[in-house]
C-alpha positions, 0 to 999 in steps of 0.5 A: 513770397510775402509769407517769406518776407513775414518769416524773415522779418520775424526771424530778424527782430528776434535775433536782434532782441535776443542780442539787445538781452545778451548785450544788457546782461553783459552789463551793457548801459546803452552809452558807448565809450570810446578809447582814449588815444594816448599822447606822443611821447619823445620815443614817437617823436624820436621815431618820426625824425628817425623816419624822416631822415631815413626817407630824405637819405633814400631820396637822395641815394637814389637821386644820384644813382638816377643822375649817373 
């Protein structure tokens, strides 16, 4: 049992330099960099009141339909 253990510890760090080299030679520099989040403009806020609206008009549809 503990041979396989060795074999799988062994099999794991492999793969995990051999990923380390494939990420270096794509150019990787060890600093990650995350997607700026783009600032809303009037077409999203636009489509935030339109939603709001058409939710408020829902409500109210069914509000008298259940009060019939």
């Amino acid at each position: 049992m503990a041979g396989r253990i060795g074999y799988l510890f062994r099999k794991s760090f492999q793969m995990s330099q051999d990923v380390h080299d494939a990420m270096l030679s794509r150019g990787f520099t060890g600093e990650f960099s995350s997607l700026a989040l783009p600032k809303p403009g009037s077409f999203d806020y636009l489509c935030c009141a339109l939603t709001l609206l058409f939710c408020c008009v829902l409500l109210s549809v069914d509000h008298r339909i259940a009060t019939w």
